[in-house]
Legacy VTK file of the C-alpha trace (Angstrom):
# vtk DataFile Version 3.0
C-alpha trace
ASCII
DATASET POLYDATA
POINTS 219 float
248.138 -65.938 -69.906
249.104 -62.541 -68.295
249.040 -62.867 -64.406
246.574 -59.802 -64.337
244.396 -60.965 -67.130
244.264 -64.084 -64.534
243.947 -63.010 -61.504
241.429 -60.560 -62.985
239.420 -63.628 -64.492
239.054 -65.907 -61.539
237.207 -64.370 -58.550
238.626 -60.613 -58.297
235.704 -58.979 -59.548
233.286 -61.008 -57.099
235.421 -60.055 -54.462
235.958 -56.394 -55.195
232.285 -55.688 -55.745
231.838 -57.315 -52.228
234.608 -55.135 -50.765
232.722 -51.960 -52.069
229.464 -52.817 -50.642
231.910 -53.078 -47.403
232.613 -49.112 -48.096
229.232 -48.329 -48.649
227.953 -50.288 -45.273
230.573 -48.143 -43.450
229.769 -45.199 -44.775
226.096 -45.645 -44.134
226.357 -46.247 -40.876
228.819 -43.043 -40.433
226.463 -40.928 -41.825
223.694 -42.456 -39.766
225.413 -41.892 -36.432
226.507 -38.391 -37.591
223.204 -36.728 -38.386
221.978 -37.946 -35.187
224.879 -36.903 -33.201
225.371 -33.398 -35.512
221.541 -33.067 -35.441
221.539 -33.108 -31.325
225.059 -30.953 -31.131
223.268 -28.315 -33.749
220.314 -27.803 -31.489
222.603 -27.217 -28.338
224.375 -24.741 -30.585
221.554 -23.070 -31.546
220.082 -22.476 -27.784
222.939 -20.713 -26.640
224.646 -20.135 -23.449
226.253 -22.785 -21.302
224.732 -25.703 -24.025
225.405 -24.142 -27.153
229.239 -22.762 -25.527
229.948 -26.729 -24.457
228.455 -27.878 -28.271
230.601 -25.090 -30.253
233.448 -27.089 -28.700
232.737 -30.415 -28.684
232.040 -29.549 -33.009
235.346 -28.054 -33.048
237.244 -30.887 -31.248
235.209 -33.429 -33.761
235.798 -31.464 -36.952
239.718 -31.650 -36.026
239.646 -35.474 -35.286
242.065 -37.324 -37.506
240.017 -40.848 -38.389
243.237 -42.826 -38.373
243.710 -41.764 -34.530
240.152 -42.005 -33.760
240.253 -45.624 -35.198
242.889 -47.163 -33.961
241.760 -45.416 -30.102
238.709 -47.216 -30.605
240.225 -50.445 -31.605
242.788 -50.138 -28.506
240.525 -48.451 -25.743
237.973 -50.732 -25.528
239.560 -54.660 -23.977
238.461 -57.787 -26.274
236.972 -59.142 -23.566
235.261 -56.576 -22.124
231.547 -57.234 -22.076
228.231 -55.712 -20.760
225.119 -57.614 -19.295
227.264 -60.612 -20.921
227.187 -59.268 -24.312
230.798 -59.114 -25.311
231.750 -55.332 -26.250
234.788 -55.403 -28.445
234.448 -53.356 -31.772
234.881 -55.334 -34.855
236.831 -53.925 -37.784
234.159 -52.447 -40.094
232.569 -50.839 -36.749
235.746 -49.128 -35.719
235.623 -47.906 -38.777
232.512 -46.624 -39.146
232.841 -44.860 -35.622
236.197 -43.516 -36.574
234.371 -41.302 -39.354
231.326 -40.185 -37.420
233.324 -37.282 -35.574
233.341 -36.347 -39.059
229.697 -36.709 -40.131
228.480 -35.337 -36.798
230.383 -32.286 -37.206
229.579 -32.032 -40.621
225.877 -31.816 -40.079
226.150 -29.714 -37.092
227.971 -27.118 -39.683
225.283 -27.446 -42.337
222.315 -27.967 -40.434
222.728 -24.631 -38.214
223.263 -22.732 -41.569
220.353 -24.627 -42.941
218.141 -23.606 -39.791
219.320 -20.153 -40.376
218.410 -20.182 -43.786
214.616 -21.456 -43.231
214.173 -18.722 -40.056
215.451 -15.730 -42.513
212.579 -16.556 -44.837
214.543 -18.880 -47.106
213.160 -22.934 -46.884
214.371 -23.725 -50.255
218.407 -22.883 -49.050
217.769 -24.659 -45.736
216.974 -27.613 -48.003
220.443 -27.588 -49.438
221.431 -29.631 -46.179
219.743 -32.899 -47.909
222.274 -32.788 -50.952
225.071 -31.270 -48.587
224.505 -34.411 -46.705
224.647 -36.679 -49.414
228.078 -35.431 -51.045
229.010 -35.873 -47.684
227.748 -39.477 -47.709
229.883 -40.097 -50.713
232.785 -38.649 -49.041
232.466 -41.251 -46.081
232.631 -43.800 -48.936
236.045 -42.800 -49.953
237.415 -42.410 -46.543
236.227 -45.845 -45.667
239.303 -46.928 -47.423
240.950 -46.826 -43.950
239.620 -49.553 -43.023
242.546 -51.185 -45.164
244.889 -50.407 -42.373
243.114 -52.999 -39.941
242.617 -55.708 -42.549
238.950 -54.625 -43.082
238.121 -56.771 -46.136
236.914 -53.469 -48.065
237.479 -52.501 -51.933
241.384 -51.271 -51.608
242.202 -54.040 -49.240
241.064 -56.344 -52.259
242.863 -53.959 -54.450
246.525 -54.544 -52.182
246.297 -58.111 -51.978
245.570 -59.066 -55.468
248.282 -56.370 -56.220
250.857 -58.098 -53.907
250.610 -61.285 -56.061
251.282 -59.595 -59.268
254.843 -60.055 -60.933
255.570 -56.365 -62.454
254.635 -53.106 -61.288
252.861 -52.425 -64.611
249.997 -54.945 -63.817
249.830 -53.382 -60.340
249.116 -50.118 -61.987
246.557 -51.239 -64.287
244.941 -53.206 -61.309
244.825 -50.157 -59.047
243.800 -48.099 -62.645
241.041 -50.519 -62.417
240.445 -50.010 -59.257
240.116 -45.927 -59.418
237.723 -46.757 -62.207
235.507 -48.704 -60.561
234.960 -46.351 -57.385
235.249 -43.235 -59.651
232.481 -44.102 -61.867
229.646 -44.619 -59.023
231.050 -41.631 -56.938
231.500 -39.497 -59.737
228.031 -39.936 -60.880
226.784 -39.340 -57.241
228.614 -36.294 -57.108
227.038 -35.136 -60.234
223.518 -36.248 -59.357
223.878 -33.687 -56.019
225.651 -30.875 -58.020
222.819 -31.068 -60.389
220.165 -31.036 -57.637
222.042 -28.135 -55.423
222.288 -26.019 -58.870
218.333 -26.845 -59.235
218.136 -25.103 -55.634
220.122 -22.381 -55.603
218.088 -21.182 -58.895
214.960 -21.365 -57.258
216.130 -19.370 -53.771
216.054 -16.003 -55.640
212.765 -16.811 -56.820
211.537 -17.496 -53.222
212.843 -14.759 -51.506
211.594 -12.930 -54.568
207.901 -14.201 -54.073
206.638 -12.170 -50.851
207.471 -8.677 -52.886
205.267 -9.785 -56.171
202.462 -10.599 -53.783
199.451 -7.925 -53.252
199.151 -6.518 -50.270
LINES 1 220
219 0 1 2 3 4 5 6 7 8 9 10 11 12 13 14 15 16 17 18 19 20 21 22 23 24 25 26 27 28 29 30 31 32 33 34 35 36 37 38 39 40 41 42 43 44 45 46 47 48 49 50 51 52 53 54 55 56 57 58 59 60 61 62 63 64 65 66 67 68 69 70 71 72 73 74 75 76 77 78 79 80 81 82 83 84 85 86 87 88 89 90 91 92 93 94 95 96 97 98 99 100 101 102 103 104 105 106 107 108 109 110 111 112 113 114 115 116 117 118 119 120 121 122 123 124 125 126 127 128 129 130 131 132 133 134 135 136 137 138 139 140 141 142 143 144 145 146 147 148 149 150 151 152 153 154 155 156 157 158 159 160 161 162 163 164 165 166 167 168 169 170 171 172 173 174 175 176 177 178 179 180 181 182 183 184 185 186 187 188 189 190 191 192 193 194 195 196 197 198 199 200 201 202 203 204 205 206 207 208 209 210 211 212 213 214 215 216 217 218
């Protein structure tokens, strides 16, 4: 039997399905942290002066954060044995993950959700709500970038993907496996992407008609 057609019948699939549900825990957690975080920095952009002058910049710094640095600070930063009120404080893998995106995701919705509020005070509520699909292609995003955790021997879908493919004799199988691979987060993310473009074009028809709305009214 082919050593892919072997590896791939024994318990790759159960394992890569597990390592994508990995992805998706990290990236839900990302995302959660981040439109808390970008939700709070928003507000203190949006008041102005010394808050919104101190938020501007602590979006900017985020939005530049590289998640590979911001990971491996927070895996390096905090001691293993560090602990608080006896609870032990180290970060494991998937959560040093997870943080490492949320510069990301905060800074994300910070962007979208002070254009959104801007939207909804000029009279618009229906381009305000474009943050909810903005924030789910963002979501999706967060999936793919969760790959890093690879790096740190988070037990995700490419870290599946590398060691299967380290066992495999010829670097056609390898291809096909990482083909495989590409298929099986492409599908899911593709269709997610679609699902929000479809829902974002439904939107962006109906603005003109709200903004139209107040003129066609009698006075």
């Amino acid at each position: 039997m082919n050593p892919l057609f072997a590896q791939l019948s024994s318990n790759f699939l159960p394992r890569f399905l597990a390592g994508m549900v990995v992805n998706f825990e990290i990236a839900a957690i990302a995302i959660t942290l981040g439109v808390g975080v970008g939700l709070v920095l928003a507000i203190g952009r949006l008041s102005g002066g010394l808050a919104g002058r101190a938020a501007a910049t602590i979006i900017a710094v985020m939005r530049a954060s590289p998640t590979f640095v911001v990971m491996f600070f927070l895996l390096n930063v905090i001691p293993r044995e560090a602990k608080l009120f006896g609870a032990p404080l180290a970060l494991s893998g998937l959560m040093a993950v997870a943080l490492s995106l949320v510069p990301y995701a905060a800074a994300y919705t910070a962007d979208n959700g002070i254009e959104a509020w801007r939207q909804w005070r000029g009279g618009s509520p229906l381009a305000g709500l474009l943050l909810l699909p903005n924030l789910s292609r963002a979501f999706f995003v967060l999936v793919m970038s969760s790959s890093a955790g690879a790096a740190i021997g988070v037990n995700e879908g490419i870290a599946v993907i590398l060691h299967y493919a380290e066992v495999l004799p010829t670097l056609g199988d390898k291809l096909v496996l990482f083909g495989i691979g590409i298929l099986c987060f492409g599908v899911p993310l593709q269709a997610g992407f679609a699902a929000i473009g479809l829902v974002q074009r439904r939107l962006g028809r109906l603005v003109p008609r709200s903004r139209e709305e107040p003129a066609l009214r009698p006075s």
